[in-house]
N, CA and C atoms of all chains as a GROMACS GRO file, in nm:
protein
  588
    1UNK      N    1   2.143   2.161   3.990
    1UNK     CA    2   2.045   2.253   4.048
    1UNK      C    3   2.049   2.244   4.200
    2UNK      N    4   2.064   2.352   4.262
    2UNK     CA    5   2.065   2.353   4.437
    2UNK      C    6   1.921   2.280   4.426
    3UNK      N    7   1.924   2.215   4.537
    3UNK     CA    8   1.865   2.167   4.645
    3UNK      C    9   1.836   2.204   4.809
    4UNK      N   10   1.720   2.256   4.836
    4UNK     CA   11   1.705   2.287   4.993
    4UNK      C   12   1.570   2.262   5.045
    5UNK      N   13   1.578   2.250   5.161
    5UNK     CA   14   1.469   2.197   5.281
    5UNK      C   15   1.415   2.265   5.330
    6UNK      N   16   1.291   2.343   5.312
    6UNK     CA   17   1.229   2.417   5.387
    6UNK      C   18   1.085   2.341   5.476
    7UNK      N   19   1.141   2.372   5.606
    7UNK     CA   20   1.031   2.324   5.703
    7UNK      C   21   0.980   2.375   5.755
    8UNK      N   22   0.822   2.324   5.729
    8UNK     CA   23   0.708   2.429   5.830
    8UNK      C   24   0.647   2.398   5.907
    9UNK      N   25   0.645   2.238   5.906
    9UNK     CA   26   0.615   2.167   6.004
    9UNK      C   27   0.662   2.056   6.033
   10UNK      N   28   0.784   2.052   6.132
   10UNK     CA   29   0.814   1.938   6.200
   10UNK      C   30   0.794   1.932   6.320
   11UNK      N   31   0.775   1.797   6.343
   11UNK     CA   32   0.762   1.744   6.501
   11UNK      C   33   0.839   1.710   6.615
   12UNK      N   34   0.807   1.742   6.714
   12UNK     CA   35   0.903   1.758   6.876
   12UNK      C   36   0.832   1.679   6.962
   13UNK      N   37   0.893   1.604   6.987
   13UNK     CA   38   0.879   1.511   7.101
   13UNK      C   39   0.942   1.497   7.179
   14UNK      N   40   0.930   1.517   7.365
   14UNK     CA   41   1.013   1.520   7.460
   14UNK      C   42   0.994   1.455   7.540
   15UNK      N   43   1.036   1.338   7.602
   15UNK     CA   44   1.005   1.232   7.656
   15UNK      C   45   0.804   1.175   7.651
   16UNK      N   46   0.818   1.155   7.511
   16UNK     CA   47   0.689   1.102   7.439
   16UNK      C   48   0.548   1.224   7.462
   17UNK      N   49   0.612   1.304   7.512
   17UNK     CA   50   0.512   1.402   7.497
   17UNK      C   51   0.522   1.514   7.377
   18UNK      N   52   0.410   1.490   7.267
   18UNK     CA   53   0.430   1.570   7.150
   18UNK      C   54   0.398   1.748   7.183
   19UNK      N   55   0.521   1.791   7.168
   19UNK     CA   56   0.476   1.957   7.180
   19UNK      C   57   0.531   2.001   7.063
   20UNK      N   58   0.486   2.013   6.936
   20UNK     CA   59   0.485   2.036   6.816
   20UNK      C   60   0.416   2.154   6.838
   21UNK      N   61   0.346   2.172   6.913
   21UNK     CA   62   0.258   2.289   6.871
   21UNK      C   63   0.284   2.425   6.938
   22UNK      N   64   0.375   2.396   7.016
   22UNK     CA   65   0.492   2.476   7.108
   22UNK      C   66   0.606   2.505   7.070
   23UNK      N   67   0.658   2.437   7.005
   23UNK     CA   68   0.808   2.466   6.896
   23UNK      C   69   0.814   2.548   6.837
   24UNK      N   70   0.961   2.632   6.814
   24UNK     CA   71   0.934   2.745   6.677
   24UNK      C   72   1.036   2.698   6.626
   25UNK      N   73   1.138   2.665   6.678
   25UNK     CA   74   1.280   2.636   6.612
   25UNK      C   75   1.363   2.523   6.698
   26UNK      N   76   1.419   2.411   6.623
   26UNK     CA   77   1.470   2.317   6.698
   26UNK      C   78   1.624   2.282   6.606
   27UNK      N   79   1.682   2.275   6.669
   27UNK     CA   80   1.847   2.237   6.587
   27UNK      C   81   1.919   2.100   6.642
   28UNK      N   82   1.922   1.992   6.560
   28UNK     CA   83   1.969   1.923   6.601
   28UNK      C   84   2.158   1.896   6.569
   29UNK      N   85   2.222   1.883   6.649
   29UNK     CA   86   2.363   1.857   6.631
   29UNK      C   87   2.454   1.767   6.636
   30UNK      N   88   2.479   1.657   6.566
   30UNK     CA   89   2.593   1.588   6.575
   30UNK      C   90   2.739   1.583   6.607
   31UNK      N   91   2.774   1.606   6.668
   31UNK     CA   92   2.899   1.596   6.696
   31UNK      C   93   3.014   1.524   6.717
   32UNK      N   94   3.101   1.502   6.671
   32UNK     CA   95   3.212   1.435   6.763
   32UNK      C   96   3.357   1.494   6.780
   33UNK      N   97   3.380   1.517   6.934
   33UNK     CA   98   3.490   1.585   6.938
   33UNK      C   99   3.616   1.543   6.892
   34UNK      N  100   3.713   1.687   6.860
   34UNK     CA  101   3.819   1.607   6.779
   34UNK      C  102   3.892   1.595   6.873
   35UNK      N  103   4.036   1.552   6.837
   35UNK     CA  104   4.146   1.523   6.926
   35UNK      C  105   4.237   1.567   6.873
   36UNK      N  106   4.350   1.659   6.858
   36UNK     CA  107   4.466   1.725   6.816
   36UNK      C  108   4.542   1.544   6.834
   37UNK      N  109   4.621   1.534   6.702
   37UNK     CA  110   4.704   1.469   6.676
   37UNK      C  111   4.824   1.480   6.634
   38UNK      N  112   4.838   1.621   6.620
   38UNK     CA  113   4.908   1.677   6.568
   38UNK      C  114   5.058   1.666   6.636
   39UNK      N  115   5.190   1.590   6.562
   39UNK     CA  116   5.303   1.559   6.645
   39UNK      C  117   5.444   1.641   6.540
   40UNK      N  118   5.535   1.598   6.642
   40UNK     CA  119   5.649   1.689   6.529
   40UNK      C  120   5.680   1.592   6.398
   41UNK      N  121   5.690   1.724   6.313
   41UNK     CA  122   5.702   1.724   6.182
   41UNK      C  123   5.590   1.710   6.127
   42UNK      N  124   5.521   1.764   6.182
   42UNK     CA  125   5.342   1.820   6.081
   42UNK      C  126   5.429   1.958   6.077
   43UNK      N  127   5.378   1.964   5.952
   43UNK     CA  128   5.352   2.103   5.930
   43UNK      C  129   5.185   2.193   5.928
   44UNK      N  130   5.126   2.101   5.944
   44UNK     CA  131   4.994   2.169   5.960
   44UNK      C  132   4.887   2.080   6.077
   45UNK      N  133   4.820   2.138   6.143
   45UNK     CA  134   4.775   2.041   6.267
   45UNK      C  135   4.608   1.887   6.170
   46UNK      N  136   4.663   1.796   6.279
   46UNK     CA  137   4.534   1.688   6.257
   46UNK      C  138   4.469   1.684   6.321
   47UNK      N  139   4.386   1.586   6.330
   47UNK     CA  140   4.241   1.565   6.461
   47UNK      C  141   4.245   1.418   6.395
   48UNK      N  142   4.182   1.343   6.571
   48UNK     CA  143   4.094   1.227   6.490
   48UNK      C  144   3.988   1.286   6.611
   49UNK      N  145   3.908   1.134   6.542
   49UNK     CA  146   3.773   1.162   6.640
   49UNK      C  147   3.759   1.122   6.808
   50UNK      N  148   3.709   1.214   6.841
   50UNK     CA  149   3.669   1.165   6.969
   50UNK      C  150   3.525   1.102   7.058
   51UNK      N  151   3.502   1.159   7.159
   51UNK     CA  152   3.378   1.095   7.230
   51UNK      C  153   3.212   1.150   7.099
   52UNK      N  154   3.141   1.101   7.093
   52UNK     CA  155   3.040   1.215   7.032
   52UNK      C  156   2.997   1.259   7.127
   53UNK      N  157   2.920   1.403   7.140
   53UNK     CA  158   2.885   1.502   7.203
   53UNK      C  159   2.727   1.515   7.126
   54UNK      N  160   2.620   1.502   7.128
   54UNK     CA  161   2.511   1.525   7.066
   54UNK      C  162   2.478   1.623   7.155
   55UNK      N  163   2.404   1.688   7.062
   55UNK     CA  164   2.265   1.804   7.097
   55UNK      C  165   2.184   1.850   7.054
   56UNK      N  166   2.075   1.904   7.130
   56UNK     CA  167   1.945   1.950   7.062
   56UNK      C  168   1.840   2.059   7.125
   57UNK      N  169   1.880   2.144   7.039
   57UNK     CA  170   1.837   2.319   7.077
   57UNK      C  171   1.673   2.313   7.061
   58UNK      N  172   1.579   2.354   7.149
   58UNK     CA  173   1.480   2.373   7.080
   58UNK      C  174   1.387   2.554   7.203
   59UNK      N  175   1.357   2.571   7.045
   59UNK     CA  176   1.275   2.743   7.144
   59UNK      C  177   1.136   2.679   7.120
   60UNK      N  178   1.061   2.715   7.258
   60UNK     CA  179   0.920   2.702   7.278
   60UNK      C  180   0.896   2.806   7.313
   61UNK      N  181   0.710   2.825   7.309
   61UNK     CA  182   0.661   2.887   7.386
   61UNK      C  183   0.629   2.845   7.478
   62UNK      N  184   0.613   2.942   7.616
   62UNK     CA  185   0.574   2.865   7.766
   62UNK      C  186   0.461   2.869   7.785
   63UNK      N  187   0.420   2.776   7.839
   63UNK     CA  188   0.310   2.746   7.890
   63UNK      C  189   0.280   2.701   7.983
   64UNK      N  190   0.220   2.699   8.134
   64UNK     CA  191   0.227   2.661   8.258
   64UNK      C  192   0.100   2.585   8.262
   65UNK      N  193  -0.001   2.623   8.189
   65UNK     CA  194  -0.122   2.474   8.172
   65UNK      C  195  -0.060   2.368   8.205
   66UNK      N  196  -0.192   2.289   8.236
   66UNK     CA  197  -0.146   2.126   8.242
   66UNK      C  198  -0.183   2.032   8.147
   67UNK      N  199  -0.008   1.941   8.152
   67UNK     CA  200   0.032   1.891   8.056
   67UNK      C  201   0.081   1.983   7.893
   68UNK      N  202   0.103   2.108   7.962
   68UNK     CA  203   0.182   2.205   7.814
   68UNK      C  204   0.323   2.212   7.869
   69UNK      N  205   0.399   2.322   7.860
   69UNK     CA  206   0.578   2.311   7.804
   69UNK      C  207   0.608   2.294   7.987
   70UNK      N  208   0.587   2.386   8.084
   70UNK     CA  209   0.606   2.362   8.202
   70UNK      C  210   0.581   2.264   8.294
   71UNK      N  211   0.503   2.183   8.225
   71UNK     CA  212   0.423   2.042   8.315
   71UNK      C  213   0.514   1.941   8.236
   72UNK      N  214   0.559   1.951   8.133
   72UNK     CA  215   0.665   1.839   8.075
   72UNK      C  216   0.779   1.860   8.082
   73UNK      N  217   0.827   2.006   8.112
   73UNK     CA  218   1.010   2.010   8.147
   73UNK      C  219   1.003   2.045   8.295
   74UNK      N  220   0.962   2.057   8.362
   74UNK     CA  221   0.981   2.075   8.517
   74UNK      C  222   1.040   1.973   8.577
   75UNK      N  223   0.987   1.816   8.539
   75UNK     CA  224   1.019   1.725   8.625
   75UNK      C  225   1.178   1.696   8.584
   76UNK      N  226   1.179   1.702   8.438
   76UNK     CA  227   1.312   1.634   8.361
   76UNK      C  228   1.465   1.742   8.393
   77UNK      N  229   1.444   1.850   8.456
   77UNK     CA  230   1.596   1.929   8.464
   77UNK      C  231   1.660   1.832   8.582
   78UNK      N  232   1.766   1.801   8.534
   78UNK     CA  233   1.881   1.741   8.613
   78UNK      C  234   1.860   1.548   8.584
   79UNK      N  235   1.769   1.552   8.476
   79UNK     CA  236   1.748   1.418   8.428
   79UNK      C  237   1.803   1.390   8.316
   80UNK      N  238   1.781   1.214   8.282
   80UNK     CA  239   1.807   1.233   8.090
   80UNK      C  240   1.697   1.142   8.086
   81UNK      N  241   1.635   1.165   7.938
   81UNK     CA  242   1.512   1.153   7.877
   81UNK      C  243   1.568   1.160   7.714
   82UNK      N  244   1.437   1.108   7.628
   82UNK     CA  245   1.490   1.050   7.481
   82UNK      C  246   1.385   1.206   7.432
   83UNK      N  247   1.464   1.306   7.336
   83UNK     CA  248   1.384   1.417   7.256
   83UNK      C  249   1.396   1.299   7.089
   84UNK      N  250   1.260   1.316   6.992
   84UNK     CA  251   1.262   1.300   6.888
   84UNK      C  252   1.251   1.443   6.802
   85UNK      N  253   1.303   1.452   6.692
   85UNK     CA  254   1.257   1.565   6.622
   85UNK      C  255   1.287   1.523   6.465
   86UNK      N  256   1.149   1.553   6.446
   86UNK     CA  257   1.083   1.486   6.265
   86UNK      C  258   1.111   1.620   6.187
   87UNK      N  259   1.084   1.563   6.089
   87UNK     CA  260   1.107   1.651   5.979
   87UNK      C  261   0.964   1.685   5.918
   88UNK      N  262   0.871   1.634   5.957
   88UNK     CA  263   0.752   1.594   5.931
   88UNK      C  264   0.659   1.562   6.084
   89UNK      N  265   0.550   1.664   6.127
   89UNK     CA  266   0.497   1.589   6.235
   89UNK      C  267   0.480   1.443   6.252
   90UNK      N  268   0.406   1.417   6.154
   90UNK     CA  269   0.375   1.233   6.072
   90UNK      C  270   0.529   1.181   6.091
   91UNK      N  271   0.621   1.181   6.041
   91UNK     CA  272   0.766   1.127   6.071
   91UNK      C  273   0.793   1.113   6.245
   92UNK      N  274   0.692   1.168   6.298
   92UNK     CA  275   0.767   1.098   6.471
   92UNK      C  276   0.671   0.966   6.478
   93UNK      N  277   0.639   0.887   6.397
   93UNK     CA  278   0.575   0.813   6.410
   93UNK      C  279   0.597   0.681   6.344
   94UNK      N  280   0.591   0.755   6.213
   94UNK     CA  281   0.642   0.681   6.043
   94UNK      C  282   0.772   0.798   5.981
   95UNK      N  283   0.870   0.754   6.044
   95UNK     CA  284   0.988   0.785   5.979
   95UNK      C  285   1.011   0.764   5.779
   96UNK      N  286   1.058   0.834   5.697
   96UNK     CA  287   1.074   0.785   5.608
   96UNK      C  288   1.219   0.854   5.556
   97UNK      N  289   1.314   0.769   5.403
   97UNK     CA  290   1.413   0.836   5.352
   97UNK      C  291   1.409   1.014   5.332
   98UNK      N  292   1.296   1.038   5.329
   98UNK     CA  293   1.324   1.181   5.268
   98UNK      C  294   1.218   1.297   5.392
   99UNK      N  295   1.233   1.161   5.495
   99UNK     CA  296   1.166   1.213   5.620
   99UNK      C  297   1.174   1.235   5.742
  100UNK      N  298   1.342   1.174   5.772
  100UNK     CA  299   1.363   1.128   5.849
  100UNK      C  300   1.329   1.170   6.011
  101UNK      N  301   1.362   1.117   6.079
  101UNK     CA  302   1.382   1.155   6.219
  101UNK      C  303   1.489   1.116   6.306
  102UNK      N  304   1.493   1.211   6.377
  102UNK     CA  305   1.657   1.226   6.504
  102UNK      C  306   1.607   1.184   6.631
  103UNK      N  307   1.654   1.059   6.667
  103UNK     CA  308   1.642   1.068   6.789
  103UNK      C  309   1.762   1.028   6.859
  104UNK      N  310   1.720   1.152   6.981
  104UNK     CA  311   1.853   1.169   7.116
  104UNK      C  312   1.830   1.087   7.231
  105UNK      N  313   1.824   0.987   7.284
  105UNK     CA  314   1.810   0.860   7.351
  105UNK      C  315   1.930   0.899   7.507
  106UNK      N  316   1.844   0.957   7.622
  106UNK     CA  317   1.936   0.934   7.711
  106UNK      C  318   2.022   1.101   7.716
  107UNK      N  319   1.959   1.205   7.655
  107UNK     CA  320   2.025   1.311   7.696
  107UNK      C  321   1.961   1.395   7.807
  108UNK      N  322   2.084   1.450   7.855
  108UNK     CA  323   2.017   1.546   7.983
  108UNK      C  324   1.994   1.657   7.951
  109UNK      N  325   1.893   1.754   8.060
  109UNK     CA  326   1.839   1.885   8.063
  109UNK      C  327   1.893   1.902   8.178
  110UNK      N  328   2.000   2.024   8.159
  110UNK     CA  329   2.079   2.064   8.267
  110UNK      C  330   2.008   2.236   8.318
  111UNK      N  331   1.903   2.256   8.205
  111UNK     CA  332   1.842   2.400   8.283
  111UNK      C  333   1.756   2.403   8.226
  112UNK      N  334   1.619   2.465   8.274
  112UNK     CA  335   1.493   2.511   8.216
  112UNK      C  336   1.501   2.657   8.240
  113UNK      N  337   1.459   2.760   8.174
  113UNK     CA  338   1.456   2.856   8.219
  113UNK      C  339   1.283   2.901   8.290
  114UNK      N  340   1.271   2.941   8.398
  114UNK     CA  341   1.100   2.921   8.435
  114UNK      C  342   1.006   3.056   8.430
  115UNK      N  343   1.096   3.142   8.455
  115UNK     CA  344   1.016   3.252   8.340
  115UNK      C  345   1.118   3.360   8.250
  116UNK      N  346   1.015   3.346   8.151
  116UNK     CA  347   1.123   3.454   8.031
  116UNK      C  348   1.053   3.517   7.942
  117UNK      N  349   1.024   3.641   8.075
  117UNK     CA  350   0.892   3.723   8.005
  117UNK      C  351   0.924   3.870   7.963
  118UNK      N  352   0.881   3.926   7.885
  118UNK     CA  353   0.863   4.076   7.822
  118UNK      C  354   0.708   4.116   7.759
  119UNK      N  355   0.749   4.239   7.850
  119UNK     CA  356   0.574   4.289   7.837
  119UNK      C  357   0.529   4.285   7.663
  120UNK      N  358   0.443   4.265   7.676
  120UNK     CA  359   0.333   4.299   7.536
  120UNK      C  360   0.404   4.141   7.430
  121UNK      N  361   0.462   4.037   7.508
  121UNK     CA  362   0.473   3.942   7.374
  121UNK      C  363   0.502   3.797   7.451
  122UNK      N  364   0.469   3.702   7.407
  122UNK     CA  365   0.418   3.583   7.440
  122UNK      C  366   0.563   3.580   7.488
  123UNK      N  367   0.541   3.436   7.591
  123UNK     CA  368   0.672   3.424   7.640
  123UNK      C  369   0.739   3.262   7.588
  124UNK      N  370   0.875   3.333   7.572
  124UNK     CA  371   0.888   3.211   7.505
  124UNK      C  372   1.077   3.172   7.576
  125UNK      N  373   1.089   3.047   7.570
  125UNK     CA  374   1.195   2.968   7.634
  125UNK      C  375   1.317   2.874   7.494
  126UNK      N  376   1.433   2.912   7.528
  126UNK     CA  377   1.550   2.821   7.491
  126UNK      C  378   1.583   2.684   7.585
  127UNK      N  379   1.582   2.568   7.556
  127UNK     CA  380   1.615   2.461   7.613
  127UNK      C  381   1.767   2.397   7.502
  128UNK      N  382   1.836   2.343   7.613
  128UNK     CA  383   1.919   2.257   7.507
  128UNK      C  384   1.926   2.101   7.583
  129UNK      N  385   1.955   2.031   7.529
  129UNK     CA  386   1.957   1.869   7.557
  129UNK      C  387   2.059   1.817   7.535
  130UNK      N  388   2.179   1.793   7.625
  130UNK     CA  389   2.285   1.717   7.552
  130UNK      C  390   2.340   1.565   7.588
  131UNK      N  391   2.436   1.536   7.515
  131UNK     CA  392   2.484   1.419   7.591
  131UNK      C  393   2.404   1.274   7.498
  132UNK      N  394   2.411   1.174   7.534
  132UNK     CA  395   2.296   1.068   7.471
  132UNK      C  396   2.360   1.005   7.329
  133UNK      N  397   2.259   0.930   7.315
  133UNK     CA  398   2.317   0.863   7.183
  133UNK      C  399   2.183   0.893   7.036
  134UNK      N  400   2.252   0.953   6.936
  134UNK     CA  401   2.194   0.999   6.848
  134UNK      C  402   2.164   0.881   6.704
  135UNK      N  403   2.043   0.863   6.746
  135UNK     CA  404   1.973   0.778   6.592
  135UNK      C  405   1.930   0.841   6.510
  136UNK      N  406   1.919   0.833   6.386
  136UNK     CA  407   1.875   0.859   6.248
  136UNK      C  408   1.770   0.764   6.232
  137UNK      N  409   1.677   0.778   6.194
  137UNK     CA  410   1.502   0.682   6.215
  137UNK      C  411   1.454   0.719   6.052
  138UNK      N  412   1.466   0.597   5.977
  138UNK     CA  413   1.404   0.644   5.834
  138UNK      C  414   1.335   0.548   5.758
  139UNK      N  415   1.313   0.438   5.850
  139UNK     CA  416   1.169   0.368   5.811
  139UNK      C  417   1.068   0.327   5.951
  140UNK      N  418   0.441  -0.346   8.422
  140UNK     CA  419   0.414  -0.260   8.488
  140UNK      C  420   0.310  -0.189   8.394
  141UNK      N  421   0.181  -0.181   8.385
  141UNK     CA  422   0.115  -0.126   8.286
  141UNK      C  423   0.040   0.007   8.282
  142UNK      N  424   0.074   0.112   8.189
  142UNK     CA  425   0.030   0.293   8.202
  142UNK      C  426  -0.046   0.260   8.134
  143UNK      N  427  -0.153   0.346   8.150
  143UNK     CA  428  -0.233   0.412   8.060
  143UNK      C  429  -0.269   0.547   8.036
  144UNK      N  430  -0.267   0.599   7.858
  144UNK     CA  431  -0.206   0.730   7.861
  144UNK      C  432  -0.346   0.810   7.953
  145UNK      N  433  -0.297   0.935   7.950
  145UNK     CA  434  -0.394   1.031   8.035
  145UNK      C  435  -0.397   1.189   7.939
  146UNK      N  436  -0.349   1.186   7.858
  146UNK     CA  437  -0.296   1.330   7.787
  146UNK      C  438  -0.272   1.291   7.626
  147UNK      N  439  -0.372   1.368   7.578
  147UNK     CA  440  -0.369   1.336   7.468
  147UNK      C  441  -0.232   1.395   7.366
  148UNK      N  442  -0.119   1.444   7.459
  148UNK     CA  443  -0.028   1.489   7.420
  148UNK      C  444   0.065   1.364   7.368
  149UNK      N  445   0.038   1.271   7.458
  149UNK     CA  446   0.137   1.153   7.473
  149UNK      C  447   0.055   1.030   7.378
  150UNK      N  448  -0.059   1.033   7.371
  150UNK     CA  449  -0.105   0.971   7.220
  150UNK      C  450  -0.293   0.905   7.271
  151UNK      N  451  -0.381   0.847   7.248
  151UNK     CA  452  -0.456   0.826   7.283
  151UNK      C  453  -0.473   0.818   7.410
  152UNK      N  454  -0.599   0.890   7.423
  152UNK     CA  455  -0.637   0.871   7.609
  152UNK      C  456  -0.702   0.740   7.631
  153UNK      N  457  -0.650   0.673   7.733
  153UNK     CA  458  -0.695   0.572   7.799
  153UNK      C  459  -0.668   0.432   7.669
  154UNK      N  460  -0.552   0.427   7.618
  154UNK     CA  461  -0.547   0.345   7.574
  154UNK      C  462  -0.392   0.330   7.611
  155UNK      N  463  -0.296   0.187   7.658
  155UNK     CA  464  -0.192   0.169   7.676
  155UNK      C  465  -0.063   0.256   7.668
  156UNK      N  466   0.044   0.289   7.732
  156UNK     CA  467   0.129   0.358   7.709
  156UNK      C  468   0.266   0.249   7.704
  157UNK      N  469   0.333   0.212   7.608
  157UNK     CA  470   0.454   0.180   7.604
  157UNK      C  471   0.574   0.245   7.554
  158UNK      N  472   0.670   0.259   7.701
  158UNK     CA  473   0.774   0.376   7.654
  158UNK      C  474   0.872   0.307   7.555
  159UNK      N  475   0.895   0.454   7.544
  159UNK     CA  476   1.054   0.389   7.433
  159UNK      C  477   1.138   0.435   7.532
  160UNK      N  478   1.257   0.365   7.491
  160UNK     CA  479   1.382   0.374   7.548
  160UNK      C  480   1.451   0.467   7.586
  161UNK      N  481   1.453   0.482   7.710
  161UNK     CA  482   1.572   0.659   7.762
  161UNK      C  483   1.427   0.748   7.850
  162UNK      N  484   1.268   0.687   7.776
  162UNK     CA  485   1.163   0.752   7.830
  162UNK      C  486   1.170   0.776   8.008
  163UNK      N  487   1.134   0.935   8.024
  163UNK     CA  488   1.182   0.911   8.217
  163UNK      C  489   1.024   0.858   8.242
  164UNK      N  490   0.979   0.785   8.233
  164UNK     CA  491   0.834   0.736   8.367
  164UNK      C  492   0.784   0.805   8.469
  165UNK      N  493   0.883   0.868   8.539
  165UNK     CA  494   0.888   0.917   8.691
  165UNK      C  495   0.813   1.042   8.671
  166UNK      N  496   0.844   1.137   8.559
  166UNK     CA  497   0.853   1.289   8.519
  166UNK      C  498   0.688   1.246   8.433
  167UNK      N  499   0.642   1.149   8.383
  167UNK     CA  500   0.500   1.126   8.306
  167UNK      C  501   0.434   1.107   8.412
  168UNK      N  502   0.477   1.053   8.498
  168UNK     CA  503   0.393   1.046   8.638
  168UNK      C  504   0.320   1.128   8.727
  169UNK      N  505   0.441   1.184   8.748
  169UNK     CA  506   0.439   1.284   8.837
  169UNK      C  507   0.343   1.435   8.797
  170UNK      N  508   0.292   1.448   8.638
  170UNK     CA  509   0.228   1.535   8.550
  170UNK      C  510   0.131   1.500   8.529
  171UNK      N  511   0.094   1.367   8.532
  171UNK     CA  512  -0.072   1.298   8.524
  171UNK      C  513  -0.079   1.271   8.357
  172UNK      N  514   0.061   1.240   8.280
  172UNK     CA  515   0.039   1.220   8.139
  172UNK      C  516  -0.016   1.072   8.134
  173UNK      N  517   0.056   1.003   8.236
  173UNK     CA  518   0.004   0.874   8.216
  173UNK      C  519  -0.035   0.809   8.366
  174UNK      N  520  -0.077   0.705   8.353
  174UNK     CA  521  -0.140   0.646   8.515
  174UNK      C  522  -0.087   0.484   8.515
  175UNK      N  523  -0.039   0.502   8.654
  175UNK     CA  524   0.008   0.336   8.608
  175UNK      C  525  -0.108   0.250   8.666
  176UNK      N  526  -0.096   0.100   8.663
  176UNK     CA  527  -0.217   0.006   8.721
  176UNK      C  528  -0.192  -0.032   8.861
  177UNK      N  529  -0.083   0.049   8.888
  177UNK     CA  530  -0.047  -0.054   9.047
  177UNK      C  531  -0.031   0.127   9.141
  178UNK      N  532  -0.065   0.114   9.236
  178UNK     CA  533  -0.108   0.192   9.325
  178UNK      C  534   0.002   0.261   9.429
  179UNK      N  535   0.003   0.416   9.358
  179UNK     CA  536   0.077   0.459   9.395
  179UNK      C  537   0.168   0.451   9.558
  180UNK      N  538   0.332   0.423   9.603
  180UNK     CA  539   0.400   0.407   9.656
  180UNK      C  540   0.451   0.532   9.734
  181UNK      N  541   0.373   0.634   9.699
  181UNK     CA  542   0.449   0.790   9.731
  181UNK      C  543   0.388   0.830   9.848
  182UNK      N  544   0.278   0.758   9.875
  182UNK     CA  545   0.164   0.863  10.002
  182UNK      C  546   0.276   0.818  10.105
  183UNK      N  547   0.266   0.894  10.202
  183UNK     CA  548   0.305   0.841  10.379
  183UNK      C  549   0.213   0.791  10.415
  184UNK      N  550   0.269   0.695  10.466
  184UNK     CA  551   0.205   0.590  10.581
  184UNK      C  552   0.140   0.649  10.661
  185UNK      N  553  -0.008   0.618  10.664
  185UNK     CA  554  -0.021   0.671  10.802
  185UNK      C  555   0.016   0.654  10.961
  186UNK      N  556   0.024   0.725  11.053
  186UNK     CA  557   0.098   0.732  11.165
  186UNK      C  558  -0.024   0.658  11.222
  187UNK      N  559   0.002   0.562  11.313
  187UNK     CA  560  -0.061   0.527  11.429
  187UNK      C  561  -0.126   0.609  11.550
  188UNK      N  562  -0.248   0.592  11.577
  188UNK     CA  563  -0.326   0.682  11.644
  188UNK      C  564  -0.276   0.680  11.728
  189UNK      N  565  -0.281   0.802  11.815
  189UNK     CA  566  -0.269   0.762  12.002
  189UNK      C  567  -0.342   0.868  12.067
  190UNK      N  568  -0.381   0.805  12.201
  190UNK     CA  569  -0.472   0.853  12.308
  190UNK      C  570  -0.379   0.963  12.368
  191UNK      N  571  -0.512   1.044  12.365
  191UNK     CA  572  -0.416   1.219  12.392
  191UNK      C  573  -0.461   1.196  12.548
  192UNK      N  574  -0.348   1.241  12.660
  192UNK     CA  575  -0.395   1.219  12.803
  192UNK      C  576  -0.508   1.336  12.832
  193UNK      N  577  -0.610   1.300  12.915
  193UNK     CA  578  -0.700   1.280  12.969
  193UNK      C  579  -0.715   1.495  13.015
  194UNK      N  580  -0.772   1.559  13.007
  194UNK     CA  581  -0.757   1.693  13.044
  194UNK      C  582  -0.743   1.695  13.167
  195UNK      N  583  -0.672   1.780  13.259
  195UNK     CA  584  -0.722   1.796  13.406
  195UNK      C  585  -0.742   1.959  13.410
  196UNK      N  586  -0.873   1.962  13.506
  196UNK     CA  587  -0.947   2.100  13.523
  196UNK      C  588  -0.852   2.188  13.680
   0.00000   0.00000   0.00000
C-alpha cells in the first residue's frame, strides 16, 4: 500500500527564531555533488561522490514588524546561521522517528529579497540557505 | 556570556537564552530578540569636552 506525508504543520526555525507562522513552503535538500569518473573503456559514464552541497528553500510572508520575517533576515544576508525545519512544530524541540527534524548548521544567506510586492495580495518572499552541514534530529 | 530571551519568538521572555551551534548572536542582538548581561560595546566614546574660544565683539 503507498505510503505518503502530508504536512500542515511544520516548523521553521532561523537562527532560533521560530517563524512557523510565516512559512508556507520550505524544501529541504541534500546533496552531494557527483564527480564524473568516467575513463576509457566505459561504455556508459560514472560518478562518485563529492563535496555535499546542502540546502534549504523556504517562502514566507513579509513582515517588517518587530521581531517578524524582516527583523530576523536583515541582519543574517552575507552571514551563516543554523535553519531547523520539523516536520511537526513540536519536533523543533522534541524530534522523533516518524518526526524528524533537519538541521542546516552553518549555512549562508547570500540574498534577502526586501520588497516583493503586488497590489491587492500579501507580500510574500523566497529565501534559500546553502552550504553547512546537514543533521537529521530524531530523538 | 549570559542572554536573556526578549521575544517570545525565540522561546520564553526573560528567561535564559542558550544558543545552539552555527546560532549568529550578533543578528539576535542587534533585533532586541535577546539581551545580553554585560553592557553593550557599540556606543562611541564620548569625545572630550573643549572650551570654545571666548567671542570677540
Amino acid at each position: 500500500m503507498a505510503s505518503a506525508t502530508y504536512l500542515s504543520n511544520p516548523g521553521v526555525m532561523i537562527n532560533s527564531i521560530n517563524l512557523t507562522d510565516m512559512c508556507t513552503a520550505a524544501t529541504v535538500t541534500n546533496m552531494i555533488e557527483s564527480l564524473e569518473a568516467t575513463a576509457f573503456g566505459s561504455t556508459s559514464r560514472s560518478f562518485v561522490g563529492g563535496l555535499a552541497n546542502q540546502e534549504i528553500t523556504l517562502d514566507l510572508y513579509m513582515s517588517y514588524a518587530a521581531t517578524e520575517t524582516y527583523a530576523t533576515l536583515a541582519a543574517l544576508v552575507g552571514t551563516t546561521t543554523t535553519v531547523k525545519v520539523a516536520s511537526t512544530d513540536a519536533a523543533l524541540t522534541t524530534a522523533t522517528a516518524t518526526t524528524p527534524r533537519f538541521e542546516l548548521v552553518g549555512c549562508y544567506l547570500e540574498s534577502l529579497p526586501v520588497i516583493n510586492a503586488t497590489m491587492g495580495e500579501l507580500s510574500t518572499i523566497s529565501i534559500t540557505f546553502t552550504g553547512g552541514v546537514l543533521t537529521t534530529v530524531v530523538s | 556570556m549570559k542572554y536573556t530571551i526578549k521575544s517570545n519568538r525565540v522561546g520564553v521572555i526573560g528567561t535564559e537564552f542558550v544558543p545552539d551551534e552555527g546560532t549568529n548572536i550578533e543578528a539576535l542582538l542587534a533585533n532586541g530578540f535577546i539581551e545580553s548581561d554585560e553592557p553593550s560595546d557599540s556606543h562611541a566614546s564620548k569625545s572630550a569636552k573643549t572650551k570654545e574660544p571666548a567671542k570677540k565683539d
